[in-house]
C-alpha positions in Angstrom: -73.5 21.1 62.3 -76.5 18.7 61.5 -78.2 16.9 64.4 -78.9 12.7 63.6 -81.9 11.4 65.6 -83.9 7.6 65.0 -87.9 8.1 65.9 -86.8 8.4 69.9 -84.8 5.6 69.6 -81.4 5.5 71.3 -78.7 4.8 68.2 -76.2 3.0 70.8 -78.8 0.5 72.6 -81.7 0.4 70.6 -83.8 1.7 73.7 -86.9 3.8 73.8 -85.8 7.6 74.9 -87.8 11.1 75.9 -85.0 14.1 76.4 -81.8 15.0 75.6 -80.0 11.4 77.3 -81.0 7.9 76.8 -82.7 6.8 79.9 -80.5 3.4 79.5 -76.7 4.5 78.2 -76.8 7.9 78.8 -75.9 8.6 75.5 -77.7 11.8 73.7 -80.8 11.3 71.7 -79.2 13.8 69.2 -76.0 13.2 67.6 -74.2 16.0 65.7 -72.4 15.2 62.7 -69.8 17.4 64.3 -67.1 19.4 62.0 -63.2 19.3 62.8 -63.4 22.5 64.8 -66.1 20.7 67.2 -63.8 17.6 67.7 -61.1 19.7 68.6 -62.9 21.7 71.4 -64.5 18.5 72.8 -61.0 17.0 73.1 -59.1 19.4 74.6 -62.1 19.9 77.0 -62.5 16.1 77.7 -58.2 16.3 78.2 -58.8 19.2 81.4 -61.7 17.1 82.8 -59.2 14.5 83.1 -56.4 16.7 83.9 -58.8 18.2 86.7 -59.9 14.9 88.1 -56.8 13.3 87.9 -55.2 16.4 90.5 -57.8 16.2 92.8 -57.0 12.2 93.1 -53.5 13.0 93.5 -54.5 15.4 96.5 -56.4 13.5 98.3 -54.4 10.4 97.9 -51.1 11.9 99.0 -52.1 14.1 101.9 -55.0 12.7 103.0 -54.0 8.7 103.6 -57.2 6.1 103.7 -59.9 8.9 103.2 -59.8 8.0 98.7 -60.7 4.9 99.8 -63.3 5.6 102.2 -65.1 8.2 100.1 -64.7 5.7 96.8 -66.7 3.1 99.3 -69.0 5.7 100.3 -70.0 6.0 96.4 -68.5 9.5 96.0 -66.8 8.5 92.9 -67.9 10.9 89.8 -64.9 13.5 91.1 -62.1 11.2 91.2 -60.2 8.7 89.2 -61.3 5.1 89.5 -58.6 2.9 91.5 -57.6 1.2 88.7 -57.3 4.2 86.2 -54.9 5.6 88.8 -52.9 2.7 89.8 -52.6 2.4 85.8 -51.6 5.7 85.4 -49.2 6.4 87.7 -47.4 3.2 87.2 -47.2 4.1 83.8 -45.5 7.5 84.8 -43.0 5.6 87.2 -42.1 2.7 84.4 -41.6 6.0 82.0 -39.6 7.7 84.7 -37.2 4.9 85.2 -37.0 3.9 81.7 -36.4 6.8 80.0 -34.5 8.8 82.9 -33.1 6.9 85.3 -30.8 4.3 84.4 -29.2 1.6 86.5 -25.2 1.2 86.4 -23.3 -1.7 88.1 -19.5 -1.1 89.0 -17.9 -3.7 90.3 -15.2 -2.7 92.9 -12.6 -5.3 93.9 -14.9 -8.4 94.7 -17.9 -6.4 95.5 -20.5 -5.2 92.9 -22.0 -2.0 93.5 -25.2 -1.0 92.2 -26.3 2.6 91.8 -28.2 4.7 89.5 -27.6 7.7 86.9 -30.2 10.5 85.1 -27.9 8.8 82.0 -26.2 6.6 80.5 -22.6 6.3 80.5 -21.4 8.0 77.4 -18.3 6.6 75.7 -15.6 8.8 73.6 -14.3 8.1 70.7 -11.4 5.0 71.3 -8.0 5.1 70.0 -6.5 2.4 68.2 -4.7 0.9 71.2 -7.6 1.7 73.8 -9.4 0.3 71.1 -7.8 -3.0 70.8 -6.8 -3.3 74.6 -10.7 -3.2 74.7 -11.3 -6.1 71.9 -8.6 -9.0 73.9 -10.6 -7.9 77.0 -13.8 -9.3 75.5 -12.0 -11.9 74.2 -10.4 -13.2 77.3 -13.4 -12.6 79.1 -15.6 -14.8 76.2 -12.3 -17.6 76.9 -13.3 -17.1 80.7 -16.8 -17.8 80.1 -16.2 -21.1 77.8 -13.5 -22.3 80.4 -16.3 -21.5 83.1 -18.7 -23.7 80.9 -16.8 -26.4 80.6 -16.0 -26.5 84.4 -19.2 -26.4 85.2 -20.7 -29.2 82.9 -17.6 -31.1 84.2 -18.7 -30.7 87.7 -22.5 -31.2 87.1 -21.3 -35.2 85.8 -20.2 -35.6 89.0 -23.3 -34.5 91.0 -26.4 -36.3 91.9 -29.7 -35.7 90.2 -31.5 -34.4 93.1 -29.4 -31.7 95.4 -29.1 -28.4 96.3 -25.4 -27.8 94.9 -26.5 -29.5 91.4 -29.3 -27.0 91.6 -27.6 -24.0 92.9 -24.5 -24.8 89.8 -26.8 -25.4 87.2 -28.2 -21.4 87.9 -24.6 -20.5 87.5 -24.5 -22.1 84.1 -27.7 -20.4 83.4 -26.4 -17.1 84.5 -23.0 -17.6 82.0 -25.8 -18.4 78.9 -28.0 -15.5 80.5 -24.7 -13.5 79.7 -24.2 -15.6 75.7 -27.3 -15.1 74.6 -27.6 -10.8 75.3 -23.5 -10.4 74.2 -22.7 -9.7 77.8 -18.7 -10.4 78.3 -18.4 -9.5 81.9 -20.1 -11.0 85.4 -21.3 -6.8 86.2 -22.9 -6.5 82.8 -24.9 -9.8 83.4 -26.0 -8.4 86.8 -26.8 -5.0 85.6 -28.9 -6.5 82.7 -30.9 -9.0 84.9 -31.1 -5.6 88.0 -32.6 -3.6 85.6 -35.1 -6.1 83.9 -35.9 -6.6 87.6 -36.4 -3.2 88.2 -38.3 -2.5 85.5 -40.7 -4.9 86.3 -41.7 -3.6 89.8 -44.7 -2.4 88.5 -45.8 -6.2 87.1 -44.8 -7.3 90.4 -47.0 -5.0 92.2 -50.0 -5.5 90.4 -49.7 -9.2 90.9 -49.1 -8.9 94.8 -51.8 -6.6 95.2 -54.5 -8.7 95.5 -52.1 -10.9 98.4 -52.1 -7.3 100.0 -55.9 -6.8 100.1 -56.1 -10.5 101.4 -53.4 -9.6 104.4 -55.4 -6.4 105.1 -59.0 -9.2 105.1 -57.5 -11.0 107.5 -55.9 -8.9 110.2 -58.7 -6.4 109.7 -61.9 -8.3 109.8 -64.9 -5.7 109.4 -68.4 -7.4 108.5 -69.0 -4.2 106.4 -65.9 -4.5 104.2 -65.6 -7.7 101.5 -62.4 -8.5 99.8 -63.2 -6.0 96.6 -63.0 -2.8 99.4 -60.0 -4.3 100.9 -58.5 -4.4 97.0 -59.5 -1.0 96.3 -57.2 -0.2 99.5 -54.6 -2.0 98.4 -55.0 -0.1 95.1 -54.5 3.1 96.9 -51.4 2.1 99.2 -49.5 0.7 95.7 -50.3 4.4 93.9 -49.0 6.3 96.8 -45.9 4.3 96.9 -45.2 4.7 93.3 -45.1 8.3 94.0 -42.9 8.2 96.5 -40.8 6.3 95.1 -40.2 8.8 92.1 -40.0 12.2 94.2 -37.8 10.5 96.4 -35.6 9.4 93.7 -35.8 12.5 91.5 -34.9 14.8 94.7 -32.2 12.8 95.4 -30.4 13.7 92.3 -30.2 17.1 93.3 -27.1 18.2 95.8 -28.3 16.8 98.9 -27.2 13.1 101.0 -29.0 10.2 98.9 -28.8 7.7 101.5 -30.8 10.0 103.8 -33.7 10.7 101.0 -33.9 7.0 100.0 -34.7 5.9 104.0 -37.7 9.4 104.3 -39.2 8.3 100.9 -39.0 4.5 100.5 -38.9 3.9 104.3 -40.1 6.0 106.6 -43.0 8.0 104.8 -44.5 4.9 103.3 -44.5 3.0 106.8 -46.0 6.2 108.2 -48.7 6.5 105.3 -49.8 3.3 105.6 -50.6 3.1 109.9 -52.4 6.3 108.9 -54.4 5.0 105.9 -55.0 2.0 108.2 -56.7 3.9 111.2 -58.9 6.3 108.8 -59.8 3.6 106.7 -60.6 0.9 109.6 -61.4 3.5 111.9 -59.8 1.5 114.7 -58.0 2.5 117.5 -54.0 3.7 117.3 -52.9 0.8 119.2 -55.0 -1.3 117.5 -53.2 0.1 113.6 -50.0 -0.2 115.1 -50.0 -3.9 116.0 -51.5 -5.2 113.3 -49.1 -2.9 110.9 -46.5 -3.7 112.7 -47.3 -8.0 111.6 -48.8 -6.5 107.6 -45.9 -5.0 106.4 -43.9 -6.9 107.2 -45.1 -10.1 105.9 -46.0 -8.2 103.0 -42.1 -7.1 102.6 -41.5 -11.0 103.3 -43.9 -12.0 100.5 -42.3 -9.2 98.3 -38.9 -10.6 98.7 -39.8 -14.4 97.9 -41.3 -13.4 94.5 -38.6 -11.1 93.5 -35.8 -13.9 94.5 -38.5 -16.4 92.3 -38.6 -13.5 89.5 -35.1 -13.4 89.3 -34.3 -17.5 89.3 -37.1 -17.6 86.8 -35.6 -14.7 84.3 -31.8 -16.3 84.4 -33.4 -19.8 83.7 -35.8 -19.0 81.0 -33.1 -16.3 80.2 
């Protein structure tokens, strides 16, 4: 292994240097011409740094709410994961999660659909030649039922002035039947489940765009003269990350043997809710009473807000299909 240096000059920035680092970029002064053996070693030991760094986060952000954010404000930043990197990474994990292993199925059960979700997808056997074609003039009556629908529909919209709720509200039905035309979907519960999981798949997208509304709620009903808006969005950051992981132990435990409906209200509910008065009162270092109140008018006008834009997401994906 041969060391490269330039007359004390720094190769990345040009810049005078004296030592080992460039007094500038940091970089070193002298640059091995490193073999495959040497490449290997630094990346598996650049991988644990990570690996360590990334743990100690996690720790800190789950069991200790609000103090990540305090100690990231405080400057003590070299051990942990910027909030960013995390809320990248973890969101990452989650869309992986929920992609790859957790699927959504809709069932629709008399005139109620029922949405629910499975560690897999529903495997079909081999059909017979009658299941078979009682199968084929199901998706063919149901492609009749869609075209009769159409035509119904365009009939009606003739009849209905330009500007009104019910022209609007009929022309998203139409848009939901071509939603249906345009991905081969024969049936009203495979249209839903395709839009629900294209929805739920983009929780993460949603997120990152509503976190900066977040970090403007917590400005406003938290006003500190020592805190801008960038402190108040690394918050934000943190509350987001911790609810991703909530979100997928509570749905990965709940696949095991015990009550789902119980697990989905401790994980999505009542653990978030409680994480976030705490992070509040560590982070603001106001009084309980104080937390409380205002928590009690954030989250839910943050749930509020959260509601609106998925109701716009969804009008938006079955329009633009």
């Amino acid at each position: 292994m041969q060391n490269t240096t330039h007359d004390n000059t720094c190769l990345n920035c040009g810049s005078a240097t004296s030592g080992k680092f460039c007094s500038n970029c940091g970089q070193k002064t002298h640059i091995p011409h490193e073999n495959f053996w040497h490449m290997l070693v630094h990346f598996v030991s650049d991988y644990f740094h990570y690996d360590g760094k990334f743990w100690t986060t996690l720790k800190l952000l789950m069991f200790y709410p609000g103090k990540l954010s305090t100690m990231y404000l405080q400057g003590k930043r070299a051990s942990y994961l910027k909030p960013v990197q995390l809320y990248i990474f973890i969101s990452a994990v989650f869309f992986i999660v929920f992609y790859k292993i957790v699927h959504l199925k809709v069932v629709k059960d008399g005139d109620r659909i029922n949405a629910t979700f499975t560690t897999g997808r529903v495997e079909t056997g081999t059909l017979s030649d009658t299941a078979f074609s009682k199968q084929l003039a199901a998706m063919r009556a149901a492609r009749e039922k869609f075209k009769n629908n159409r035509r119904k529909i365009d009939s009606a919209l003739s009849a209905l002035p330009g500007l009104s709720a019910r022209r609007f509200l009929v022309l998203t039905v139409k848009k939901f039947i071509n939603y249906g035309q345009k991905k081969n979907l024969h049936t009203g519960g495979d249209i839903v489940e395709s839009i629900l999981a294209t929805l739920f798949h983009s929780i993460p997208k949603l997120f990152f765009v509503l976190m900066p509304v977040l970090a403007l709620l917590l400005k406003l009903f938290f006003r500190r003269k020592e805190y801008v808006y960038v402190d108040h969005a690394v918050m934000s950051l943190h509350l987001h990350s911790f609810l991703f992981v909530s979100f997928m132990i509570g749905y990965l435990i709940s696949f095991a043997s015990w009550d789902q409906g119980i697990l989905d209200w401790i994980f999505f509910a009542v653990i978030p809710v409680i994480y976030f008065f705490t992070a509040f009162h560590h982070f603001y270092k106001t009084r309980w009473f104080t937390t409380i109140l205002k928590g009690i008018f954030i989250i839910p006008l943050y749930l509020l807000i959260i509601l609106v834009s998925s109701i716009v997401n969804l009008i938006l994906l079955i329009w633009l299909g």
